[in-house]
C-alpha positions as CSV (number, residue, x, y, z in Angstrom):
1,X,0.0,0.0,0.0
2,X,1.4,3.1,-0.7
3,X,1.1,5.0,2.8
4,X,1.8,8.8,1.3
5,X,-0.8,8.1,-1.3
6,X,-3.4,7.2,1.2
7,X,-2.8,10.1,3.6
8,X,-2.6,12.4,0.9
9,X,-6.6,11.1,0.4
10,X,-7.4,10.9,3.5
11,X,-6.2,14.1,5.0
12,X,-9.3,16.0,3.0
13,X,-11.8,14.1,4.7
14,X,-14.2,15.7,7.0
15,X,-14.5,14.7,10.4
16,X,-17.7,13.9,10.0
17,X,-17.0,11.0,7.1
18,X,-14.7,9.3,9.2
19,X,-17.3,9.3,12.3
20,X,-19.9,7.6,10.1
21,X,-17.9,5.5,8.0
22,X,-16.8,4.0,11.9
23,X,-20.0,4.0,13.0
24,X,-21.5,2.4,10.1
25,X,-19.2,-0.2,10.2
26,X,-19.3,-0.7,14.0
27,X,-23.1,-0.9,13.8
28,X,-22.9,-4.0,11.1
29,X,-20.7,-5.8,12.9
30,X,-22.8,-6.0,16.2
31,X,-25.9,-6.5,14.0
32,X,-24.3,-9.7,12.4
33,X,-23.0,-10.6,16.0
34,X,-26.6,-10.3,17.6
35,X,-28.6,-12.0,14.4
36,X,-30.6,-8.5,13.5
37,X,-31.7,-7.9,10.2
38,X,-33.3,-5.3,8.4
39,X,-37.5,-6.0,8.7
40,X,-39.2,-5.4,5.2
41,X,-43.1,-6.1,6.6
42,X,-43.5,-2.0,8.1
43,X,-46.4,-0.8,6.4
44,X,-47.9,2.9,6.6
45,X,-50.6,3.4,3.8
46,X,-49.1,6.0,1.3
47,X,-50.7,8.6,-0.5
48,X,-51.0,9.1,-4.5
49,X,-48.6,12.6,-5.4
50,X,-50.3,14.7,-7.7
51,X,-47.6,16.9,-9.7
52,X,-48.3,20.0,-11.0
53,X,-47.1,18.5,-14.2
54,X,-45.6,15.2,-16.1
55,X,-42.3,13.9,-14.6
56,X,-39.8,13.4,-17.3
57,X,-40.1,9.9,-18.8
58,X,-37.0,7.4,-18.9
59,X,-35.3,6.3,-21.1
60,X,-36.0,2.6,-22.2
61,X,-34.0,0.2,-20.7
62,X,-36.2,-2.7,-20.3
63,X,-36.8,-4.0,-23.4
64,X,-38.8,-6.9,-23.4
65,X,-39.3,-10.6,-21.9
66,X,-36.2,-10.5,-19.5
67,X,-34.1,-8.3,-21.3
68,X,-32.4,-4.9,-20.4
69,X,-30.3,-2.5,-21.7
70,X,-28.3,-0.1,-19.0
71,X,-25.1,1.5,-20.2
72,X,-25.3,0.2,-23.6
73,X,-24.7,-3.4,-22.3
74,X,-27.6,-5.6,-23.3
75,X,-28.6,-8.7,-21.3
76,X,-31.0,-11.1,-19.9
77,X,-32.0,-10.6,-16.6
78,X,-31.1,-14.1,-14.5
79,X,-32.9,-13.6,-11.5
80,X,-30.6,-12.1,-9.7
81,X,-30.7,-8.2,-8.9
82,X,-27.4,-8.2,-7.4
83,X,-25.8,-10.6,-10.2
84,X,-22.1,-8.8,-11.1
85,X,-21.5,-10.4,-14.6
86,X,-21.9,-6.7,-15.9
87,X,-20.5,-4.7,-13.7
88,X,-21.3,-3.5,-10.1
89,X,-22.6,0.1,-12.3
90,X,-24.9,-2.2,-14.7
91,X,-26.3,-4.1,-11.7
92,X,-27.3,-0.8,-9.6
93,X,-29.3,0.6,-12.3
94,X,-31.2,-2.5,-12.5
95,X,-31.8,-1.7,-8.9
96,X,-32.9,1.8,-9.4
97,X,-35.8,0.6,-11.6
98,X,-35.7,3.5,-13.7
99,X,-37.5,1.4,-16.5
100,X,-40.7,2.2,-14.6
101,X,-40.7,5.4,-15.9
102,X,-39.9,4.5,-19.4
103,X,-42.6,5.3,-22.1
104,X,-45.4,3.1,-22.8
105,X,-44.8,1.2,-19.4
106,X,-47.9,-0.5,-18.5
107,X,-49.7,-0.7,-14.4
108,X,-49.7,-4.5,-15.3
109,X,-45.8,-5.1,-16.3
110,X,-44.8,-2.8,-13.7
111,X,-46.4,-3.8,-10.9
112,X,-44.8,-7.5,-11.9
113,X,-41.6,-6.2,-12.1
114,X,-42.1,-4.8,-8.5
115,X,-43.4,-7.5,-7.2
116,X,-40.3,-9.8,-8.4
117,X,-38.3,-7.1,-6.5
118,X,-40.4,-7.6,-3.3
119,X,-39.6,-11.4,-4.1
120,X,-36.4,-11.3,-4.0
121,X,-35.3,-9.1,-0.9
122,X,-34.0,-11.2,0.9
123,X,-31.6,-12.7,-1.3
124,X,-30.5,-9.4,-2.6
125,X,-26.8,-8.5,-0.8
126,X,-27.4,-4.3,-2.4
127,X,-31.5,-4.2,-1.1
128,X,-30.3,-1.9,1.4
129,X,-27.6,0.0,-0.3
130,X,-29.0,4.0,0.7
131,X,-28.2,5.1,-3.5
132,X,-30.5,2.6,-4.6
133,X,-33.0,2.8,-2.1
134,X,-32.9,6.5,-2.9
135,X,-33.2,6.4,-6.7
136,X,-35.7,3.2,-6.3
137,X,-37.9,5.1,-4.1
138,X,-38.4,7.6,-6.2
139,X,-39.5,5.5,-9.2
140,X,-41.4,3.9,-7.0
141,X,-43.8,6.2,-5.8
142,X,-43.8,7.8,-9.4
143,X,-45.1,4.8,-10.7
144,X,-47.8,3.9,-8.2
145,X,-48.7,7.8,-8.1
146,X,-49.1,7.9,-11.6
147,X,-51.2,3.8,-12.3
148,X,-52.7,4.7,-8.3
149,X,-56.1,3.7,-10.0
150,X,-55.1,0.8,-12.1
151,X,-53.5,-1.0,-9.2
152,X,-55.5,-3.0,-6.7
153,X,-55.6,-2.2,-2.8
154,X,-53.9,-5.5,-2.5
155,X,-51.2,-4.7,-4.4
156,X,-50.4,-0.9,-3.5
157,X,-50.4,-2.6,0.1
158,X,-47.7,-4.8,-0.7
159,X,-46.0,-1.9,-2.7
160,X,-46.4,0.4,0.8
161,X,-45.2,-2.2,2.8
162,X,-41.8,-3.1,1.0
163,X,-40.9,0.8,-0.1
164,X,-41.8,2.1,3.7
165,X,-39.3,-0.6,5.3
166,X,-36.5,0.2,2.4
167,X,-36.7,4.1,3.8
168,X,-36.6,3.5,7.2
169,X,-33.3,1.5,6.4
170,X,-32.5,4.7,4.5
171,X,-33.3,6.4,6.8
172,X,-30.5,5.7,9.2
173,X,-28.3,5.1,6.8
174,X,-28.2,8.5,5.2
175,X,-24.6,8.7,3.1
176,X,-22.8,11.0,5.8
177,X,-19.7,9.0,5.1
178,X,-19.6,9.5,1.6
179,X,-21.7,13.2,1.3
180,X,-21.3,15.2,-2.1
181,X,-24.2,13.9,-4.6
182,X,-25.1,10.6,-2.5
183,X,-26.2,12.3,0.0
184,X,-28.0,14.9,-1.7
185,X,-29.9,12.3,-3.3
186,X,-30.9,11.0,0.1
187,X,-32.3,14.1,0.8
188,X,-34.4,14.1,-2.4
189,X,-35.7,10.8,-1.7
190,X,-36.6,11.1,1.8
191,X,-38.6,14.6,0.8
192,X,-40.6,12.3,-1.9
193,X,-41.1,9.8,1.0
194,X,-42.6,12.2,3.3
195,X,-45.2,13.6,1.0
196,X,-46.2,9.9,-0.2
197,X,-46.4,8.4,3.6
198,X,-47.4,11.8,5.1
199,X,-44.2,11.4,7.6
200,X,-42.7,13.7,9.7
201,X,-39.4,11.8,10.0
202,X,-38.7,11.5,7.0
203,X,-40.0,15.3,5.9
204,X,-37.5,16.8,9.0
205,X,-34.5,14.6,7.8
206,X,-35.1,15.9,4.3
207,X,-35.3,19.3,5.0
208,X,-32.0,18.8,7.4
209,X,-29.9,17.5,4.2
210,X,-31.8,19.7,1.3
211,X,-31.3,23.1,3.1
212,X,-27.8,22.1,3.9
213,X,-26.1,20.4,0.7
214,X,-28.3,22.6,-1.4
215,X,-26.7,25.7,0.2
216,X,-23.3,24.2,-0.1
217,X,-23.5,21.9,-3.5
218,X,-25.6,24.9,-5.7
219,X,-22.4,27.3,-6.6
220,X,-23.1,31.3,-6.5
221,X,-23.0,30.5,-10.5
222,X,-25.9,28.0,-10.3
223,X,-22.9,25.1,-11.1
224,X,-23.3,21.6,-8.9
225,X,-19.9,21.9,-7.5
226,X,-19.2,18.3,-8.5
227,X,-18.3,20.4,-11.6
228,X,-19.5,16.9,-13.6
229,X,-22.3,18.8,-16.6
230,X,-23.8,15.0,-16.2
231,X,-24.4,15.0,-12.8
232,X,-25.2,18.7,-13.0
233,X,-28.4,17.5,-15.1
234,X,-29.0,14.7,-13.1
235,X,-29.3,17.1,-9.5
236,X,-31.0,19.7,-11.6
237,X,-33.7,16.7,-12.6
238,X,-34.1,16.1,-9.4
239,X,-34.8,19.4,-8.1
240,X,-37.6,20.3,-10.7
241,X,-39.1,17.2,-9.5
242,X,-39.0,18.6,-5.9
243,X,-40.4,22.3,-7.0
244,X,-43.5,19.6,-9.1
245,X,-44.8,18.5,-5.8
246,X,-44.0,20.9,-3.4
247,X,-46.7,23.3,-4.0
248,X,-49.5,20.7,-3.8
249,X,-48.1,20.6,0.1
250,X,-47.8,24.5,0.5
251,X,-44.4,24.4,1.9
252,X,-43.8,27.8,0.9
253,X,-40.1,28.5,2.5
254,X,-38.6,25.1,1.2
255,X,-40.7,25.6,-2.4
256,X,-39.3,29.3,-2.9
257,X,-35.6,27.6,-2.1
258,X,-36.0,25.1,-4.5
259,X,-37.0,27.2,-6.7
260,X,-34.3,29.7,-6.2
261,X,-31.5,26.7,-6.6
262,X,-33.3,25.4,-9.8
263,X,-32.9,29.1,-11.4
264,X,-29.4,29.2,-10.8
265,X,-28.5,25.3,-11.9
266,X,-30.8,26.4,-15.3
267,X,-28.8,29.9,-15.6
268,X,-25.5,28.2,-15.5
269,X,-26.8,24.7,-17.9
270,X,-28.0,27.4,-20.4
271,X,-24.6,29.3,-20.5
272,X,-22.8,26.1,-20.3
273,X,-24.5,24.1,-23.5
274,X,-23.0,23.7,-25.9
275,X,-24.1,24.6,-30.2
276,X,-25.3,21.2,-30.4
277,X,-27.2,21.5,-27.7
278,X,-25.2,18.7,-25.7
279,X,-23.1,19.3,-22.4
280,X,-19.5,19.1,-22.5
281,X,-18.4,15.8,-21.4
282,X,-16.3,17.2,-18.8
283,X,-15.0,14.9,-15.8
284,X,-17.3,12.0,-15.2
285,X,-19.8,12.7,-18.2
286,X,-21.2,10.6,-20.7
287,X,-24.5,10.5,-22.7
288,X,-27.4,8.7,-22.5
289,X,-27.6,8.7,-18.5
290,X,-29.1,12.6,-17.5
291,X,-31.7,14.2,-19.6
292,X,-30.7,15.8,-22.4
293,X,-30.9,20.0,-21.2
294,X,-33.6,20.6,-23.8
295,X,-35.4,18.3,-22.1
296,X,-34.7,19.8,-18.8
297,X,-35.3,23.4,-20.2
298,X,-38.5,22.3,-21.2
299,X,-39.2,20.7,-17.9
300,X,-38.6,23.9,-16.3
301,X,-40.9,26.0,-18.8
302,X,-43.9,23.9,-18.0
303,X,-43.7,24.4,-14.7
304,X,-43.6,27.9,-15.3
305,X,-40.0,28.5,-13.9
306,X,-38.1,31.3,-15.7
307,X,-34.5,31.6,-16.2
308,X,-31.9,33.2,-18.1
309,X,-28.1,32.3,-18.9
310,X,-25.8,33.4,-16.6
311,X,-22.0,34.2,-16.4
312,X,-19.8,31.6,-15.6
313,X,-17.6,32.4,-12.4
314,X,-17.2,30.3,-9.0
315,X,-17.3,26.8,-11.1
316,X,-14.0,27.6,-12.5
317,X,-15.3,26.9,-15.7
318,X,-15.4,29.3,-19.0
319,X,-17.4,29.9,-22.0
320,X,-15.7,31.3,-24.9
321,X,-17.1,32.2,-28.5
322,X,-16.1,33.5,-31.9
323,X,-17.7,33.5,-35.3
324,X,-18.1,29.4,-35.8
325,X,-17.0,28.8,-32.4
326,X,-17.8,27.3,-29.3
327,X,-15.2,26.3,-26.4
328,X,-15.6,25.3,-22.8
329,X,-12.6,25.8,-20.6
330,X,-11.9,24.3,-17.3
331,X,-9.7,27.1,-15.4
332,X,-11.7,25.3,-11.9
333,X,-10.4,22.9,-8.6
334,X,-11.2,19.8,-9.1
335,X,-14.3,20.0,-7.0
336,X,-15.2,19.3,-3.4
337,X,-12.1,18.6,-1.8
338,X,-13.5,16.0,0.8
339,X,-15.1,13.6,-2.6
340,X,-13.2,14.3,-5.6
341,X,-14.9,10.5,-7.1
342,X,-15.9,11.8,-10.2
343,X,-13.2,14.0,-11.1
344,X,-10.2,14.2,-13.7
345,X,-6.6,14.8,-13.4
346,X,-7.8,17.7,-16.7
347,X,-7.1,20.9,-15.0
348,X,-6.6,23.1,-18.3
349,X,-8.6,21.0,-20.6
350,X,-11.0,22.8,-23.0
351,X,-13.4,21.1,-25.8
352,X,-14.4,22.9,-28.7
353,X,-17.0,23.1,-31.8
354,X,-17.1,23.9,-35.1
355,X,-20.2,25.4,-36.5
356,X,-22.2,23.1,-34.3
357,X,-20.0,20.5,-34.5
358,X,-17.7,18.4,-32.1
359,X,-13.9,19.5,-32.6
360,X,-11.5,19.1,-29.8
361,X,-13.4,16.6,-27.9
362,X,-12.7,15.3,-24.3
363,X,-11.8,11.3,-24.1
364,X,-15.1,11.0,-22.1
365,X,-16.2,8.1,-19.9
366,X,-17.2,4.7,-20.9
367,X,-16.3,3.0,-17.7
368,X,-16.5,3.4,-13.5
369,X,-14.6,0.0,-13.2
370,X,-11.6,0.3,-11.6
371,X,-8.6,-0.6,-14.0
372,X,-6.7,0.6,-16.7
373,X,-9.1,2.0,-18.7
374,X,-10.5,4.1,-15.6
375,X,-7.2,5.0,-14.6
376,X,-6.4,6.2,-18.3
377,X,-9.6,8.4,-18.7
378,X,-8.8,10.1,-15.5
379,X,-5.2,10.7,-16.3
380,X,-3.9,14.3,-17.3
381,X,-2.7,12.7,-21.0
382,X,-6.5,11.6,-21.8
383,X,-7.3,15.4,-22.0
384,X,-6.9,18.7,-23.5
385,X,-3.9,20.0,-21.8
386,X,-0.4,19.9,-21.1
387,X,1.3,16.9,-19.0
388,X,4.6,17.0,-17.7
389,X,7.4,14.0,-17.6
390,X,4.2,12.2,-18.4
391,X,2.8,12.7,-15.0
392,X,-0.8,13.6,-13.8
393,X,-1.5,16.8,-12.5
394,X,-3.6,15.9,-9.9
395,X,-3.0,12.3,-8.5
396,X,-6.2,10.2,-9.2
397,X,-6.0,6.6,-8.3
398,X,-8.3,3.3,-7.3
399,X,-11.6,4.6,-9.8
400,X,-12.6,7.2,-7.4
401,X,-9.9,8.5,-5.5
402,X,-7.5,11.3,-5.5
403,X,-4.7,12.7,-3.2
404,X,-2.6,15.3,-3.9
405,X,-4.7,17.2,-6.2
406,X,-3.9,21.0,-8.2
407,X,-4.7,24.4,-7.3
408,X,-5.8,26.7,-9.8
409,X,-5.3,30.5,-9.8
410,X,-7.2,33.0,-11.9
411,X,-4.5,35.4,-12.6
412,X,-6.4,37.2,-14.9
413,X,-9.2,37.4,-17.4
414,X,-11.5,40.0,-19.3
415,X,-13.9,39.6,-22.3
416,X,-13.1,36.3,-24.3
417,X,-10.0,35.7,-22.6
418,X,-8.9,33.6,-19.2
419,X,-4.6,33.7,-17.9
420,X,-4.7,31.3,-15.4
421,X,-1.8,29.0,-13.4
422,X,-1.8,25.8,-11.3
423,X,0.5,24.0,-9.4
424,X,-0.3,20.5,-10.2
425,X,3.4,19.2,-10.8
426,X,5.1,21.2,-7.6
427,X,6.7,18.6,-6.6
428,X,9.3,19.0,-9.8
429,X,9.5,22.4,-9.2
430,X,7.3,23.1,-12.3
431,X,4.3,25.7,-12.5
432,X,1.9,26.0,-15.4
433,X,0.2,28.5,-16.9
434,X,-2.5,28.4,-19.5
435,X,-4.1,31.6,-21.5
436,X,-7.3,31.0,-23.1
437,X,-7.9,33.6,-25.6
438,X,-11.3,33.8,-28.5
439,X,-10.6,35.8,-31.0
440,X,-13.0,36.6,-34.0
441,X,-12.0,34.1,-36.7
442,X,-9.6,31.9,-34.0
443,X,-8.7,30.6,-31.1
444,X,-5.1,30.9,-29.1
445,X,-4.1,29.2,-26.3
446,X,-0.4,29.8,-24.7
447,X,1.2,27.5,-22.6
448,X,4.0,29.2,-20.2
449,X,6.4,26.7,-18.0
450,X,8.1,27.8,-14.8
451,X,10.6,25.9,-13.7
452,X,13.7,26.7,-11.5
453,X,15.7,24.1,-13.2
454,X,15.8,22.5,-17.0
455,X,12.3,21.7,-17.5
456,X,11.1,17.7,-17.6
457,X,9.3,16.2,-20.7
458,X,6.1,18.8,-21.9
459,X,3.4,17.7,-24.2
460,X,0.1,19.7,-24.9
461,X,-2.6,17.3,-25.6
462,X,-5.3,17.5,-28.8
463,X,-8.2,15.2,-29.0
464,X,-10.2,15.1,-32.5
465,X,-13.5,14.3,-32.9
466,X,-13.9,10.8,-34.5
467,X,-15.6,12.4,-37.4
468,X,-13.1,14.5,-38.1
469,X,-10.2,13.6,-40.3
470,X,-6.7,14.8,-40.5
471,X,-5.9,16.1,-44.0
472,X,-1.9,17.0,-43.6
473,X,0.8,17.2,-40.6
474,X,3.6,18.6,-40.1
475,X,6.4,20.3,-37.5
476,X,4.4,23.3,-37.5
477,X,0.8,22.6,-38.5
478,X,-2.2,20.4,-38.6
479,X,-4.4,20.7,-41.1
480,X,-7.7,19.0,-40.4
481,X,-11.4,18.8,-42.1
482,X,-13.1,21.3,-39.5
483,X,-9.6,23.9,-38.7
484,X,-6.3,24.4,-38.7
485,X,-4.2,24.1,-35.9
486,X,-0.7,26.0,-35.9
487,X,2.0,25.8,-33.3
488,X,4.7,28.4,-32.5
489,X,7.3,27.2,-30.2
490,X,6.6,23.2,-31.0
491,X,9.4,20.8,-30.7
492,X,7.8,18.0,-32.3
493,X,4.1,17.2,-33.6
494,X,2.9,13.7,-33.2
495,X,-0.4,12.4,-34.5
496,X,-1.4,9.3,-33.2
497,X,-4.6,6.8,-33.3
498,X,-6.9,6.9,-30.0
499,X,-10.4,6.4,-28.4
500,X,-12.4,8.3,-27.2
501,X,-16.0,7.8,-25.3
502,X,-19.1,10.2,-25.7
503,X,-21.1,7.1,-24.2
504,X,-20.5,3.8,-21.5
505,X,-18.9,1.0,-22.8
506,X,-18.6,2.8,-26.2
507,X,-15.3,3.7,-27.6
508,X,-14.7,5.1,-30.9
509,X,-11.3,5.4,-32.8
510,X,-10.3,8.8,-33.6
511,X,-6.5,10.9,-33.7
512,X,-4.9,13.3,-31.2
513,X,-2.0,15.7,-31.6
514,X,0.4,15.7,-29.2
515,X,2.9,18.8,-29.7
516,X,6.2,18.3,-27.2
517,X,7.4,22.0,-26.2
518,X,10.4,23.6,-24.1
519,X,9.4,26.6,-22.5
520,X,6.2,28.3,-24.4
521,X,4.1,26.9,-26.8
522,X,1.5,29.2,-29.1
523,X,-1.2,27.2,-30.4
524,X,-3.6,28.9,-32.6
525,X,-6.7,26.9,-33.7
526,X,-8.2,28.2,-37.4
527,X,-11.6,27.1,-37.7
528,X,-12.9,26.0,-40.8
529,X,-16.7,26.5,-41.4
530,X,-17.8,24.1,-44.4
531,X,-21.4,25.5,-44.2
């Protein structure tokens, strides 16, 4: 084990995770000792939720028979729920049941696949993992909210009895040890929970958690300080769902902070979008898992929310624009410092489009398995930046873990251009800065080196998109079907066959440019617009 590594991790911990993650574990080992086990026969009769308007549908992963689809992996279901042959990911969305929302879904087939779930409980080792309880709930009383009539007292009953038992399991087993997004969703759950059961517990302890991580996880520029645009989508969901039932209860004070928290997440997704209309597939981001922000937007519009795009500040991240241009730059931290899980060693990474095209793309995320393949689409040379002696910038290690991690400082920026610095490679006496600059008809970046003594191996980074194609290459140049990139200060320019991920378990083949420097490098990007 390497001990530095560890306490390098370990040392951004909150008190408060190490308490619970002792406590947690304490607590399971005298319930094994003494024989207790979780009950799943408490029943309190819950109550139909009536949103203001349709919840977002799902998108369809159960596809027939025994079949399902999650993460672009297809398979039959065996009759397990906690079966790993795909993947500990591919087996918790099974759990989360999100198929119950998926169009066309009938009371009949749902109901059964509920009732196989019910069945199985106690064979099922993840049944009381708090994540899935959380998302499951949900789904849960969506579905029986929305097929209340078509079900039978009988088997709404059963439903009640099985989904109250899972949430008083969650509800002592909030994610405290883990916090960022886990526990967030917790607090989203427990809210749904307390509307549907008509209980206080549960409406206290998800007020406790929504005011608190809300207040903390909601940047002052409306960006989920995860700094994932995925999982920015995903909380922003979630909190539109929240501001569709609230009203019917006329909890005024929690309904105008939801609301409040929505408007800034919107503000920030509408600045952030890309000129496809897709998010940038920024740290742990992939398609195909949140809605799409159209989809959102719309969302938000029929509930009558309004919103408009806002400036891009605490988040770290930039927008910049020309004619025929579109780039997101990451000047941020990594993100919370105590849960860094779904974050990149990419500090300086941008991705760009051409005329509403992908262009400089990010290597993406097709995997949470740890391995190689994690550990390479976390690593500083899987992104759009500049790595040094072929080292990452910010230590990421075991699929969601990170110790000594890079500081960024804004040294300055203005209209259309960002100077920025980090220290990500300190420990060879190397600092980096980055200038991000959009001109009218291009776009320059210039990559500075400190270094007190001769500086180590430096490589700035290039990622094409796989569709676009590289028409000539040389010591100065790259000339490819959507721009031009020129380098001024280049040692050598490399091109090289890759993959890249946009979705799980996909990987496509495409090129990227790697351009080794000394001291400065000048990279000017020329786009081309074929329209």
């Amino acid at each position: 084990m390497d001990i530095l590594r560890l306490y390098h991790t370990l040392r951004y911990l909150r008190p408060v995770q190490f308490y619970y993650r002792a406590y947690y574990k304490i607590r399971a080992i005298c319930r094994r000792l003494v024989g207790r086990k979780p009950s799943f026969q408490c029943y309190a009769q819950g109550h139909r939720l009536e949103p203001v308007v349709e919840w977002i549908e799902k998108p369809v992963s159960w596809i027939g028979e025994n079949k399902f689809c999650f993460l672009n992996i297809q398979d039959e279901f065996c009759g397990a729920w906690d079966s790993r042959s795909n993947g500990d990911l591919w087996r918790y969305n099974l759990n989360y049941m999100d198929f119950l929302l998926q169009p066309s879904m009938t009371a009949e087939d749902g109901f059964s696949w509920i009732e196989r779930y019910i069945v199985s409980i106690p064979d099922n080792s993840i049944v009381c993992d708090p994540y899935p309880i959380s998302l499951r709930g949900m789904n849960w009383i969506k579905f029986v909210s929305k097929h209340y009539d078509e079900l039978s007292n009988e088997q709404i009953k059963r439903l009640d009895t099985a989904l109250y038992s899972q949430y008083r399991i969650l509800l002592e087993s909030t994610e405290k040890h883990l916090m960022a997004n886990h526990y967030l969703e917790n607090g989203f759950s427990l809210l749904f929970a307390s509307y549907y059961f008509n209980d206080r517990d549960f409406f206290k302890a998800a007020e406790k958690i929504l005011y608190s991580q809300l207040k903390e996880q909601i940047l002052s520029d409306g960006a989920h300080y995860e700094l994932s645009p995925m999982y920015h989508c995903i909380i922003l969901e979630r909190l539109l769902d929240c501001y569709n039932i609230i009203d019917k209860y006329k909890n005024d004070e929690l309904f105008h902070f939801v609301h409040n928290k929505a408007v800034a997440m919107l503000g920030w997704l509408a600045t952030a979008v890309m000129d496809d209309a897709n998010i940038p597939l920024l740290n742990d981001s992939a398609t195909g898992i949140a809605p799409l922000p159209d989809e959102l937007f719309a969302y938000a519009e029929s509930l009558g929310i309004e919103w408009s795009a806002t400036p891009l500040g605490e988040s770290g991240y930039r927008k910049l624009s020309g004619d025929g241009y579109d780039v997101f730059a990451d000047v941020a931290a990594l993100g919370p410092s105590y849960n860094l899980g779904h974050s990149h060693a990419d500090t300086f990474t941008f991705v760009m489009n051409v005329s509403g095209k992908q262009f400089i793309v990010d290597t993406g995320t097709s995997t949470y398995t740890a391995g190689a393949r994690r550990d390479y689409e976390r690593s500083t040379k899987a992104h759009n930046t500049v790595t040094v002696a072929g080292l990452n910038s910010s230590r990421v290690w075991g699929g969601f873990r990170c110790a000594q991690r890079a500081t960024v400082n804004i040294l300055d920026e203005g209209d259309g251009y960002v100077r920025a610095s980090h220290n990500g490679y300190s420990s060879l006496s190397v600092a980096l800065l980055r200038t991000f600059t959009a001109k009218k008809d291009s776009f320059v970046i210039i990559d500075e080196v400190l270094c007190g003594k001769s500086a180590p191996e430096l490589v700035a980074t290039f990622h094409l998109a796989p569709d676009v194609s590289i028409i000539s290459a040389d010591e100065e140049s790259v000339v490819t079907s959507l721009g031009t990139l020129s380098f001024d200060g280049a040692v050598s320019v490399i091109t090289e066959p890759v993959e890249v991920a946009c979705s799980y378990n996909i990987l496509q083949p495409t090129m990227r440019i790697l351009v080794s420097f000394n001291e400065k490098l000048t990279t000017e990007i020329l786009p081309q617009n074929n329209e």
